[in-house]
N, C-alpha and C positions, 0 to 999 in steps of 0.2 A: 186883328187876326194874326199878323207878322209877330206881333209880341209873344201871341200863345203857342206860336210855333218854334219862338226862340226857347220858352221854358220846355218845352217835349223836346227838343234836340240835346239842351242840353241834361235835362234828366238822362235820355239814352246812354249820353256818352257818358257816362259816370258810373250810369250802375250797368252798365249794360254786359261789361266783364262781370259781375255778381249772377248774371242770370245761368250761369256754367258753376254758380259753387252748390257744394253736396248740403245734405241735408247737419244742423247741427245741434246739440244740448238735447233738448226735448222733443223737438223735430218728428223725429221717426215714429216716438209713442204718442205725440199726437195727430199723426196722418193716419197713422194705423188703425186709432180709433174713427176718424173720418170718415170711416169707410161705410159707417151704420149712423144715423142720427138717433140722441143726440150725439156729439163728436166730443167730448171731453168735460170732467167733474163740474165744469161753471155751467152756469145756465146764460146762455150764451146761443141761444138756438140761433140768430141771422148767420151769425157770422160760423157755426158749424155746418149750416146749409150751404155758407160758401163751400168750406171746407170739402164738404161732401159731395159739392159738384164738381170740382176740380179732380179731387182722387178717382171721383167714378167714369171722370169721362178721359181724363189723359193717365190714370191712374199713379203709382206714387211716384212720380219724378220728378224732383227738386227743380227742374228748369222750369214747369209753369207753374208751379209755387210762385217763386220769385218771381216767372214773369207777372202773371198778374198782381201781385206786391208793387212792383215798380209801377205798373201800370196805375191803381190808384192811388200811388203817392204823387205820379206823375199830377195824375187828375186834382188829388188836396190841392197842390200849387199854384194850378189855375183856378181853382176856387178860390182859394185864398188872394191870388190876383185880382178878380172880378171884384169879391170886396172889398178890397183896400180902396177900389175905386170907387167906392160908394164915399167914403172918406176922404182920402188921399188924390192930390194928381195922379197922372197916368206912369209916369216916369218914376217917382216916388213908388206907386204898388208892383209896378215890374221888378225894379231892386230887392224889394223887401222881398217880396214870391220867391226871388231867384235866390235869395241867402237864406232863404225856407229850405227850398230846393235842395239846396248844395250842401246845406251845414251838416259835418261831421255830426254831430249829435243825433241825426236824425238817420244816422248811418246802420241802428241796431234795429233800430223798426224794421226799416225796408230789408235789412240785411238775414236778421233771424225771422225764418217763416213762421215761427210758434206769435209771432207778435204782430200780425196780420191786424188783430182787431184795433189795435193801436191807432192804425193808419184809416180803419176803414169806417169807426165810430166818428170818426175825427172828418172825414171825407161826407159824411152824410149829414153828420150833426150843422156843419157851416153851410153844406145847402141848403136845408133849412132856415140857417137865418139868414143868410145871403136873401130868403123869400121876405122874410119879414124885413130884411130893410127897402125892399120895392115896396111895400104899403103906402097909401096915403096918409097922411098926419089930421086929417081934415077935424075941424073943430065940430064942425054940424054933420054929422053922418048921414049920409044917405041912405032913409028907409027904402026904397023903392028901386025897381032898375035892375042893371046890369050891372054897373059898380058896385051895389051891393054885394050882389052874386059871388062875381068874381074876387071881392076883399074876403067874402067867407071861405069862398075857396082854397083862397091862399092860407088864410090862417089855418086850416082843416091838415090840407096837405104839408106846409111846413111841422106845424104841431105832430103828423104822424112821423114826419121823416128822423122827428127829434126820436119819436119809439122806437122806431127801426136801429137809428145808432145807441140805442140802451138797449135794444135787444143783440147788439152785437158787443156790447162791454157795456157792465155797469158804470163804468164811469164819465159814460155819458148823459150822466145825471147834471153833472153840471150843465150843459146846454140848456136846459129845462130855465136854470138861477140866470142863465148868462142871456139869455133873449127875454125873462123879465125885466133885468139890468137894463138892456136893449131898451124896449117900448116904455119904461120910465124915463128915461134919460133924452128920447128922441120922437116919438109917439104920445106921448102923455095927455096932448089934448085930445086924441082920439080913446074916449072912454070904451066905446063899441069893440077897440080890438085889443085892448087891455085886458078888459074884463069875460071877453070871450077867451083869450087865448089863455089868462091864470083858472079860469072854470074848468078848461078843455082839460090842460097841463094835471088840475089838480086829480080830475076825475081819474088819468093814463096814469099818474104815478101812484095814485089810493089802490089802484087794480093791479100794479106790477109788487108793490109791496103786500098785499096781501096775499098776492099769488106765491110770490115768492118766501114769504111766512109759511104757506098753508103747504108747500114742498119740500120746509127742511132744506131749503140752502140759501137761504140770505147771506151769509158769511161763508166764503170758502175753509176749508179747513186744512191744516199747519201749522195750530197751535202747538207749540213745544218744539219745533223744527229749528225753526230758524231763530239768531240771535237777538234780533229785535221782537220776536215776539216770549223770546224768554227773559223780558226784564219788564217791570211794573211802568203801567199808564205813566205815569211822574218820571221816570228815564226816558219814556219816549215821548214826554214830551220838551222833556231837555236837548233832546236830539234835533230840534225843529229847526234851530237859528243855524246850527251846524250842514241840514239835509237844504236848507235854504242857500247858504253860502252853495255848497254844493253845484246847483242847477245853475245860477248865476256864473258861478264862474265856467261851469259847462259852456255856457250859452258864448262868453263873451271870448274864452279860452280857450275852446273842444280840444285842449291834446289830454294825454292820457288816461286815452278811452281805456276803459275794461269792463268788463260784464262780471256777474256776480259778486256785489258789494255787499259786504254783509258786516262791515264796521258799524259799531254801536258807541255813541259817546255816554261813558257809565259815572263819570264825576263830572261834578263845575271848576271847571280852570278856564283863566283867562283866553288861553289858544282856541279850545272847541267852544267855547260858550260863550263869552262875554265879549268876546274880541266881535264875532261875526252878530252876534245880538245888537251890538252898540251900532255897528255898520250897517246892520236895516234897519233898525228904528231910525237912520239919521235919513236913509233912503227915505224910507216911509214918509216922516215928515214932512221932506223935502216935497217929494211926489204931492202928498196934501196941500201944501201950501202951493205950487204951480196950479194944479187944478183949480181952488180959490182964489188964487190971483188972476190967472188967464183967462177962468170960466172957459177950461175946455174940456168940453163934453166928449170929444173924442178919445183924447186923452184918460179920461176918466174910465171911459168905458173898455179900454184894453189894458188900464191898470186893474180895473177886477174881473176883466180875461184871465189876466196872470195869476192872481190872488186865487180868483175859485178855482182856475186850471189845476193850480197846486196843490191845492185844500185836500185831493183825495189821496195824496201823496205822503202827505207829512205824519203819518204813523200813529194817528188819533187812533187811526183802526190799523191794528197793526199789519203789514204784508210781508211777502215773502222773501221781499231782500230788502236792506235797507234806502239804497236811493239805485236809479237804473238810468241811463241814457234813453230808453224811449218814452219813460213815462213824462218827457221834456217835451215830446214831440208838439204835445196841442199845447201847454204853456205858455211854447215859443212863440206862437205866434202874436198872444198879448205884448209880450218883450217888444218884437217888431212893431205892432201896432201903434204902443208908445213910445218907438223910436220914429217913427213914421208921423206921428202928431205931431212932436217936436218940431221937426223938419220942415213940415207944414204952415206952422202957426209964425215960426220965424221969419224974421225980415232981411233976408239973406241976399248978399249980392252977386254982381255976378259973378266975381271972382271966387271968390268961397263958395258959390254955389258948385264952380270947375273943380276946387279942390275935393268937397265932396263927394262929386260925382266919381271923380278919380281915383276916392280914398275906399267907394264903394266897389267899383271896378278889382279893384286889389284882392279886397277881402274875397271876393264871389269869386275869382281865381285861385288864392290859399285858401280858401275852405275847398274848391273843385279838388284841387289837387290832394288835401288829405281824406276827403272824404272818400274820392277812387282808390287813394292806399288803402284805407280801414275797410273799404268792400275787399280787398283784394285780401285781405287778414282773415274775414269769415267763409274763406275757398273751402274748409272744413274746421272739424274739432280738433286734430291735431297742432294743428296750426294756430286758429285763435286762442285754443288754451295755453299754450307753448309760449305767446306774446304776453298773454295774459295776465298769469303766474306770475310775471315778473316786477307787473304792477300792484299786484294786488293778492292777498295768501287766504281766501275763505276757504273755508271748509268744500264747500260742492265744486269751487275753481279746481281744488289741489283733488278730489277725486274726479271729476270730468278728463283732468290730464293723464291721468293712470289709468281711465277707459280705454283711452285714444290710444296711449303706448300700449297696451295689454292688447287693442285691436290688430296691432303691425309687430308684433312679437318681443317687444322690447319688454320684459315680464318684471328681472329686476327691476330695470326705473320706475315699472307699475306699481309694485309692491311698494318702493319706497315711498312714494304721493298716495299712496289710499294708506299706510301708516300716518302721515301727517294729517290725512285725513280726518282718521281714527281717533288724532290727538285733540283738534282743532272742537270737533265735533264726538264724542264717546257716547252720546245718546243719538245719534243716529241709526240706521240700520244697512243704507244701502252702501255706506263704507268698508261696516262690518262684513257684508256679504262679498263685498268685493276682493281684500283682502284674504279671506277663506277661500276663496278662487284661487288665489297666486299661490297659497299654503297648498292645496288640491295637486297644482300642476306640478308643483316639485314633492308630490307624494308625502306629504306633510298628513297625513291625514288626520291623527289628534289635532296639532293647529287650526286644521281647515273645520273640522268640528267644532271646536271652541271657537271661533270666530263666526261660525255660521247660527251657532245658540248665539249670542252674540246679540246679532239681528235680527233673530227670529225672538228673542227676548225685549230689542226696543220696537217692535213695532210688526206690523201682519204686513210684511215682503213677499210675495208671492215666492221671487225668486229664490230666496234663502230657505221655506219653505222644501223647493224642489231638490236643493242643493243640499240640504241636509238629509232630506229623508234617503236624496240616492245614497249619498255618502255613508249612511247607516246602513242600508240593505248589501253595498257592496263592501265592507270594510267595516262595520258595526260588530263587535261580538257579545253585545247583548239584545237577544232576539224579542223578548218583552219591551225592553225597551224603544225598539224599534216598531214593535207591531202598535205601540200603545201611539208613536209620533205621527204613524202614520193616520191612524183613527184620527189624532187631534187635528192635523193637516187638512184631513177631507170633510170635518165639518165646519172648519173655516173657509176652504175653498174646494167646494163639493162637487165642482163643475172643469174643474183645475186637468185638461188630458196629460200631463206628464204627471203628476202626481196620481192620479188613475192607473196611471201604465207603470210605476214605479210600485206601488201598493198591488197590482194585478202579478209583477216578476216577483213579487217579495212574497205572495201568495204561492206563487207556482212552486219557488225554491225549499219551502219547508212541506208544503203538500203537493208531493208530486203530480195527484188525480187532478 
């Protein structure tokens, strides 16, 4: 109990200055929608049920966001504690929990509220198999009894808890691979909970896929958005050994955090390609041949932690940015696991065991320390974009920065980042729109028109919509053409009150009655 109270003290004191930072990126448009179930485009009901109890009952303010954020990341930890101890000594799963805990890396989950489900697929999926590793292994099952009962019970309720965390992110599908992995590896003579729990598994995902078929959103859509998903299957899967390096050195390195990465490796050269390809195949191998040599099972099992963790990541299907600091978060924990095997199986003495222990101590101190900085980075969008920027020039970084200056009146500097914007990405929309804003305020208003068709050209922007049609009605001097944008405006968004109210004054002004 003293142990799990050293992990919740120090989770507090680390994020505990983060539960005072504002809302950022995406934040606001997705609280907003919160507010009604479902809460956002994914299909994602658990986890907009949280959503939606949270904003309804302390309504929108960023502090019980985060606090409950913290709270179950706090909680993953000590799960992830609990199980290392089905594995590992007690001493060994404390360390590992606590560089769970601490790692910068895991700084963006807890830190950005939009990334909630990150944390909480992740928190439900391992108690789940936290449940399935209490099972018994027993060779002769017991038909009759209370041990029966209670092993079906367990299989029953882990198996749901794995739906629950796929109803709060798809990508909690791997849980599903990662606990047959499990009962093959360490269960296998027990036929009875093998074969119930892949019938159970099989029948939950047969129903969540055809539901989700039979609704039209199996796939999120942004196709054509972002830069990885505007180049062919064959680039992105060039990009794998590159997004792989990546993670790893995240993991072993965590500085130069930044949010929105949206580099894509578009040729084979030695640097992105072959250099970090040659370095995990050598890993890989290596990994293969410990496991066959040592015969450990533990090992093995948090090597394809890692593997399936990543699987969803690696742009088979392509997502919306190229690689991200939180989608490490569940990962990481295979990393640990097979650094925790390691540790374990070794015949270590006492002295190297001090030096260890010592060398552990260190780390879970500088990773404390940068990970309280990097909370204290996402106190707003000003700010994190501001750090950002400088690490890293995507398209959505460099207009996020020009929102944040445009919000506190710094207009030039706005205008210049949604111009780089503009460059980085010209098939965008909400760049275009935003820049048509700056053109607006210095009374530009051809500019601001051409920029607002623009956006309203790549794509159905509600806002650029609003923006143009005002712009037409107050400063338009061709009235057909305005009367004709507005008609197209309102059968796109027919329910749209500002474009209602803009179409209602643009009526009034030419018919007076």
């Amino acid at each position: 109990m003293k142990k799990i109270w050293i992990i919740v003290f120090l989770g507090l004191l680390i994020y505990s200055f983060g539960l005072f930072n504002g809302f950022v990126w995406d934040d606001e448009v997705m609280f907003q929608k919160a507010a009604s179930i479902p809460g956002n485009i994914y299909f994602r009901p658990a986890i907009s049920a949280i959503y939606w109890g949270i904003y309804n009952i302390f309504g929108p303010r960023p502090f019980f966001f985060h606090f409950f954020q913290l709270i179950f990341h706090i909680g993953t930890a000590i799960l992830i504690y609990c199980l290392f101890k089905r594995f590992f000594k007690e001493t060994i799963s404390l360390i590992l929990a606590l560089i769970f805990l601490v790692h910068p890396a895991s700084v963006e989950a807890v830190s950005f509220a939009s990334a909630m489900q990150e944390i909480t697929f992740t928190l439900v999926g391992i108690f789940g198999l936290y449940i399935f590793t209490t099972l018994g292994s027993s060779v002769i099952p017991v038909k009759t009894g209370i041990q029966t009962k209670i092993t079906s019970s367990k299989v029953f309720l882990a198996t749901f808890l794995l739906l629950i965390a796929l109803l709060m992110k798809e990508t909690a599908i791997v849980f599903f691979f990662l606990v047959f992995c499990y009962l093959l590896l360490f269960k296998r003579e027990n036929k009875v909970i093998l074969i119930g729990y892949s019938g159970l598994s099989a029948i939950i995902l047969m129903g969540y896929f055809l539901f989700r078929i039979s609704g039209g959103s199996l796939y999120v859509q942004g196709q054509g958005l972002f830069p990885i998903m505007r180049v062919s299957l064959e680039t992105r899967l060039m990009n794998i050994p590159m997004i792989i390096h990546y993670y790893l050195g995240k993991f072993f390195y965590p500085m130069n955090l930044a949010i929105a990465q949206h580099w894509v490796v578009r040729t084979i050269n030695f640097q992105d390609f072959w250099l970090p390809l040659i370095f995990e195949i050598t890993l890989f191998i290596t990994a293969l041949i410990y496991i066959i040599k040592k015969k450990n099972k533990v090992f093995a099992f948090f090597f394809l932690w890692f593997l399936i963790g990543l699987l969803p990541h690696l742009q088979i299907i392509s997502l919306n940015m190229t690689v991200a600091e939180r989608w490490l978060y569940f990962p990481m924990i295979g990393l640990l696991g097979m650094t925790g095997s390691i540790i374990q199986i070794s015949n270590i003495k006492n002295q190297i065991s001090k030096i260890l222990f010592s060398s552990a101590i260190i780390i879970i101190l500088v990773f404390s320390i940068r990970s309280f900085t990097r909370v204290l980075d996402w106190r707003n969008g000003l700010n994190l974009f501001g750090l950002d920027i400088r690490k890293d020039s995507s398209f959505d970084l460099q207009n996020n920065y020009g929102v944040e200056l445009f919000r506190v009146g710094r207009y030039n500097e706005a205008k210049k980042y949604f111009e780089i914007s503009t460059q980085l990405a010209p098939y965008w929309w909400v760049n275009w729109n935003n820049l048509g804003a700056s053109y607006e305020r210095e009374k530009n208003y051809q500019k601001a028109m051409d920029y607002y068709q623009k956006s309203v050209t790549n794509g159905q922007y509600y806002l650029a919509y609003e923006n143009l049609a005002r712009i037409l009605v107050l400063h338009g001097k061709d009235q057909k053409k305005t009367e004709e944008f507005l008609q197209k405006s309102l059968k796109i968004f027919p329910e749209n009150q500002n474009l209602l109210l803009i179409n209602t004054y643009f009526l009034g002004s030419v018919k007076p009655y």
